[in-house]
N, C-alpha and C positions, 0 to 999 in steps of 0.2 A: 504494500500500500504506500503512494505516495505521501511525502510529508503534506499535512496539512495547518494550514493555522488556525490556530486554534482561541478563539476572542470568548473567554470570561467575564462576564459581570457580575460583579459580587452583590446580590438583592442584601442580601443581614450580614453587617460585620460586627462582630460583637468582641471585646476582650473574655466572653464567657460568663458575665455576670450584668442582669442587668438589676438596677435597683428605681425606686417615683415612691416617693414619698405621698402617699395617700390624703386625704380632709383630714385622717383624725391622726395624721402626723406617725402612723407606721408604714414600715418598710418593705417593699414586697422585695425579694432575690429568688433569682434562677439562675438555675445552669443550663447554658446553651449545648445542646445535642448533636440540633442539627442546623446546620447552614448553607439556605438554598443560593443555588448558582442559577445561572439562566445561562446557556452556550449555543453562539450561533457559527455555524463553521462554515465555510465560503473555499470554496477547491482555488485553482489558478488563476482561471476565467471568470473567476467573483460570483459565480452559481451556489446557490445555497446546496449543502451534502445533507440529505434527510436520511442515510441510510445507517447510521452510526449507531451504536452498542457502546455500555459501558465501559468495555475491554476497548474500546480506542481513546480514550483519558485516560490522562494520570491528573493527578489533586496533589499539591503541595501543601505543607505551613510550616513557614519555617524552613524551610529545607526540607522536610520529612515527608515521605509518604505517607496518604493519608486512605482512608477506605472508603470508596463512594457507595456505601449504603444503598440510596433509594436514586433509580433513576428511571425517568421517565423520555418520550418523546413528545411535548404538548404544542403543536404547532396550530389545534385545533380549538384552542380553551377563547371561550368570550370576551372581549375587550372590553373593557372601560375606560371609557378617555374625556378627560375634561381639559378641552379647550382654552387654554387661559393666550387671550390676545391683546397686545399691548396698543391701546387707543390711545395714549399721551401726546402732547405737540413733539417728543423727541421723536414719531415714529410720520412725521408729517411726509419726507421726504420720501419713504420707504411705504407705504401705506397700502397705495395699491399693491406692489411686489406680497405686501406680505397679506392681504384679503386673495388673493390669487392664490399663496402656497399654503395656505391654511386650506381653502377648498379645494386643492387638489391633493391636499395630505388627505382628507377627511374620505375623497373619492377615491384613491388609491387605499387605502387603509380599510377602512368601514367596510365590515360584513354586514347587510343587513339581514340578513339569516341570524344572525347572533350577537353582534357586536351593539355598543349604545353609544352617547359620546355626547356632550353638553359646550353649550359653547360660553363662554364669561371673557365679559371684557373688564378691565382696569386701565383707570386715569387718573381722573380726581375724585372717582366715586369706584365702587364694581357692582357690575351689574350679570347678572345671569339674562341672554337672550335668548338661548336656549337650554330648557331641561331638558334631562335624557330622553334620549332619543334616537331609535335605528332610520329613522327616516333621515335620509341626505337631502329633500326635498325644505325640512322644513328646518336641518343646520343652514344650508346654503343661507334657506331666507332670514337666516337669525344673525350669519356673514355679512348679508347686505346692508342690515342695521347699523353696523357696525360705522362708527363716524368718529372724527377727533374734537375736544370741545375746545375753547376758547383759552380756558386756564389750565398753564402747567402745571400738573402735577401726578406721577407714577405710584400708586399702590399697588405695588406687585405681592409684598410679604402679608396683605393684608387680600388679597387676589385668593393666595395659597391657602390662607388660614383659613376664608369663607368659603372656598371648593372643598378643602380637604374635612373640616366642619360640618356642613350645609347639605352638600351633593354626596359628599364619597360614603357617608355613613353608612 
């Protein structure tokens, strides 16, 4: 078998312990088990390889070999995607480029057989245009709304916090 590349994402990286001090001020600790990777592997020609088995990884930490447990192939699992599109005066110049590559990410991407996907803009306010939704019919038209206001100003961390909050529950 030819050499492949091999492109790891690490979804959990943990030192092994996590600890959140709760309302009434106790501590929860765990110990980390397991930690999920996500692996997309791409031959020479940049074609994705779907054919792969655990026995074509190795897992490192540290240096050390490590036991990949549980492995699956999920190329078929449901998307959730929210949207988050930057309306600010800093994106004036760029605005159409980026109303176009959001609705072609959303057309290229989106299953509507299974997938959902929300669309929320941030500026000086954030607003949800659209909730979830497999329809690309009515993301598009929730794209189109999309406009820059009059006064600077970027909430993105406040963007994150109300999707991740709000929408992703």
């Amino acid at each position: 078998m030819r050499f492949l590349r091999y492109t790891l994402l690490a979804l959990t990286i943990c030192d092994g312990r996590a600890q959140d001090a709760g309302p009434s001020g106790s501590v929860f600790s765990s110990d980390v088990d397991v930690v999920t990777l996500l692996a997309t592997v791409r031959d020479r020609a940049g074609a994705i390889v779907k054919n792969l088995t655990r026995d074509d990884f190795r897992l490192e930490e540290d240096g050390r070999p490590q036991t990949i447990r549980y492995f699956a192939q999920e190329s078929n699992l449901p998307l959730v995607i929210v949207l988050l599109v930057d309306t600010s005066r800093s994106m004036q110049t760029v605005f159409a480029p980026e109303r176009a590559a959001s609705n072609r990410f959303l057309e290229q991407v989106l299953r509507e057989d299974r997938d959902i996907a929300a669309v929320v803009h941030f500026d000086i306010k954030v607003g949800v245009l659209q909730d979830f939704t497999s329809s690309r019919e009515k993301l598009a038209a929730a794209m189109d709304q999309l406009k820059i206001p009059k006064i600077p100003s970027t909430k993105l961390y406040d963007a994150i916090k109300q999707s991740s909050e709000n929408l992703m529950r």
